[in-house]
C-alpha positions in Angstrom: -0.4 -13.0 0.2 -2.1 -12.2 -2.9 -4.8 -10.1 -4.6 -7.3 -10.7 -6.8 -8.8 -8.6 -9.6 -12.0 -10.3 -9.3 -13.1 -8.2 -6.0 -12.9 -5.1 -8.6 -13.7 -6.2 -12.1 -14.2 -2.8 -13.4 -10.4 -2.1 -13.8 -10.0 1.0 -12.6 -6.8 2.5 -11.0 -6.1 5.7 -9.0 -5.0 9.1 -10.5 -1.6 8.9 -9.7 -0.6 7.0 -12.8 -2.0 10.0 -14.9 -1.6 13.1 -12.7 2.1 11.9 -11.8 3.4 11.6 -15.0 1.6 15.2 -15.8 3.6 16.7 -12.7 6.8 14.6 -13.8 6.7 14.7 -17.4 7.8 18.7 -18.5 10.9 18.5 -16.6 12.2 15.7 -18.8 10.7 17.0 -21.9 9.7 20.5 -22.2 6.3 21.4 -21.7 4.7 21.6 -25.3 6.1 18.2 -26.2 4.5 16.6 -22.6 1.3 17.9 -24.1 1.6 16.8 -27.1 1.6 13.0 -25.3 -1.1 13.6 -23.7 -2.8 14.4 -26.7 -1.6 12.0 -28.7 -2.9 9.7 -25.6 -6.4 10.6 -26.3 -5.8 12.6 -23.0 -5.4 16.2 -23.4 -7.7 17.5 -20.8 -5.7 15.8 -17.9 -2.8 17.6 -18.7 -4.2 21.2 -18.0 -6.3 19.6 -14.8 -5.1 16.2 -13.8 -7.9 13.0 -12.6 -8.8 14.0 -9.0 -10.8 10.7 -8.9 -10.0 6.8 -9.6 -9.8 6.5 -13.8 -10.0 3.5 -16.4 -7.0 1.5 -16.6 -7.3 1.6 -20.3 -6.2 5.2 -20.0 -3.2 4.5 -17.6 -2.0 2.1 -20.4 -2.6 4.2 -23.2 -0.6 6.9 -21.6 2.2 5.0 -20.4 2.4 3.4 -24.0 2.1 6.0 -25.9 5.0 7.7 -24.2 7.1 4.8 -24.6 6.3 5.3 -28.5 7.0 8.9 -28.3 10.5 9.7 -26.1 12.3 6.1 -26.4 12.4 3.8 -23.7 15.4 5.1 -21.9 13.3 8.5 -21.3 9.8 6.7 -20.5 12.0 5.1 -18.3 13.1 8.2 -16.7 10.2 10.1 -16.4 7.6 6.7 -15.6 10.8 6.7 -12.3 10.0 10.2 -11.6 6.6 9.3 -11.4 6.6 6.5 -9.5 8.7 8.6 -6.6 6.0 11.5 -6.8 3.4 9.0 -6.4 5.1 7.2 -3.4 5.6 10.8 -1.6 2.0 11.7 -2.2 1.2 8.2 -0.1 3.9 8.8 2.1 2.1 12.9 3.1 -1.3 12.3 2.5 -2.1 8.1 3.0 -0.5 6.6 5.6 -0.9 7.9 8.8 1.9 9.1 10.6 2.2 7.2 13.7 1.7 4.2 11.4 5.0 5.4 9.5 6.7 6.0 13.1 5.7 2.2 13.8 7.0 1.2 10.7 10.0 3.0 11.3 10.7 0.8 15.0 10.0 -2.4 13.8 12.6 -4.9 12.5 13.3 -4.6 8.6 11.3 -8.1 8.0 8.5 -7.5 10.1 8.1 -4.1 9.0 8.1 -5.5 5.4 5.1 -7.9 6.6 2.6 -5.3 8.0 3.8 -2.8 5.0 3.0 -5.3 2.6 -0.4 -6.3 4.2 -1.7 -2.6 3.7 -0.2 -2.7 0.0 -2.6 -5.9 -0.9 -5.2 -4.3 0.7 -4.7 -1.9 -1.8 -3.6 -3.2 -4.4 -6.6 -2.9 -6.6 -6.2 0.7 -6.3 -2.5 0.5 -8.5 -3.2 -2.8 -10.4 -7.0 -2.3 -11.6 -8.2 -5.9 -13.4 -4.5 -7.0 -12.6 -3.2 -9.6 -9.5 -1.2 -8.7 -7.3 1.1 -11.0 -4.7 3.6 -10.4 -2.7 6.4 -12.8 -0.6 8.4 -12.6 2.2 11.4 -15.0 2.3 15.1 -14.4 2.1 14.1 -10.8 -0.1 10.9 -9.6 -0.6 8.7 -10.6 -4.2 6.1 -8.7 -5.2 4.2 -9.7 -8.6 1.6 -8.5 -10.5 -0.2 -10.3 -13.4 -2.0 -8.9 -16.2 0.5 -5.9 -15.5 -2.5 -2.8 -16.8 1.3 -1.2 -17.6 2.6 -3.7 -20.0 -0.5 -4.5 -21.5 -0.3 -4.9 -25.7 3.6 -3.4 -25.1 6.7 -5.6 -26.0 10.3 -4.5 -25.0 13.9 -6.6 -24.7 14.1 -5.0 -21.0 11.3 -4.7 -18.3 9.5 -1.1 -18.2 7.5 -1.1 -15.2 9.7 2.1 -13.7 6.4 3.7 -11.9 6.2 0.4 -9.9 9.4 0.0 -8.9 10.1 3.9 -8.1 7.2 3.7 -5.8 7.8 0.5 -3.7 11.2 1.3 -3.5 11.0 4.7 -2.1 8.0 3.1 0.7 10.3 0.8 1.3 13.5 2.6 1.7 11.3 5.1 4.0 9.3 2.6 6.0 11.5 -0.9 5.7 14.9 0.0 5.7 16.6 2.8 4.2 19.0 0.7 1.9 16.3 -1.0 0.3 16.2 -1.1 -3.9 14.1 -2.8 -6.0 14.9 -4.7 -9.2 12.4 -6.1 -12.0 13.5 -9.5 -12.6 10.7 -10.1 -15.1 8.1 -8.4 -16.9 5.2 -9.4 -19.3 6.2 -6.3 -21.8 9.0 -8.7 -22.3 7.4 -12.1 -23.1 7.3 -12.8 -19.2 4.2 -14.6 -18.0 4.4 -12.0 -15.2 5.9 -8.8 -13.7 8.1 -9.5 -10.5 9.7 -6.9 -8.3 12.7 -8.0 -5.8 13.1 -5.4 -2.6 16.5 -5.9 -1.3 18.5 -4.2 1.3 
């Protein structure tokens, strides 16, 4: 299954990228020097009150990239994880209905995977702005996204798209099956011609 960034051309991505990172970001790094990437993001105002509302991707990358630049990729890696767990516990509490979780829960692991990954494309435009997102279900689970908002102008020897993988990997571990992790087998950031995320368990 597959989505397309042609039903929402405007490129524009929910809060979480930004207001997640805000939350996340202070415990890594103290909280002068989390403000000081937020200004040096161009995005100062979102530290003291975080975007409530859906915001322009371009600001999710700058952010993202500019803390890359700042901490070191091992630390961006760290916090954009943190993140990425936030965000899927803010779906988990606030999005998804209970007794859908609860159905979840029951189903077989593969079939659960199926109707999880149906609301996820439904979505998707709300996490991948002008990006495409896929997903497939076959002996693991593949989930891509191309013209990654995250990656976009960045260029690293390993993948970097921690926020993604943090947050399908805890919905999945909580609604799929409770051993399931998620590995980035490619990412454009790294001369890939796409970003791919494998959900095992």
């Amino acid at each position: 299954m597959s989505h397309t960034a042609a039903l929402h051309p405007t490129g524009r991505i929910g809060p979480n990228a930004i207001m997640r990172v805000a939350e996340a970001l202070p415990a890594f790094v103290g909280t002068n020097a989390a403000r000081q990437v937020f200004e040096d993001a161009g995005l100062l105002p979102y530290f003291g009150q975080p975007p409530q509302e859906m915001v322009d991707e371009a600001e999710v990358t700058r952010l993202h990239a500019t803390m890359r630049a700042a901490l070191g990729g091992e630390t961006a890696a760290r916090v954009a994880r943190g993140a990425g767990l936030r965000t899927a516990d803010y779906l988990l509490a606030h999005r998804i209905p209970k007794p859908v979780q609860a159905l979840l829960r029951a189903l077989p692991a593969r079939l659960a995977a199926r109707v999880l990954l149906r609301a996820i494309s439904n979505h998707a435009w709300t996490f991948a702005g002008s990006g495409e997102f896929s997903s497939h279900v076959g002996p693991t689970v593949l989930l891509t996204i191309r013209n990654n908002p995250l990656c976009r102008g960045q260029s690293s020897d390993t993948p970097v798209c921690d926020f993604y993988s943090a947050t399908f990997e805890r919905l999945f571990s909580v609604l799929v099956h409770p051993a399931a992790r998620v590995e980035e087998l490619s990412c454009e950031a790294r001369g890939d011609d796409a970003c791919r995320f494998e959900v095992r368990w």
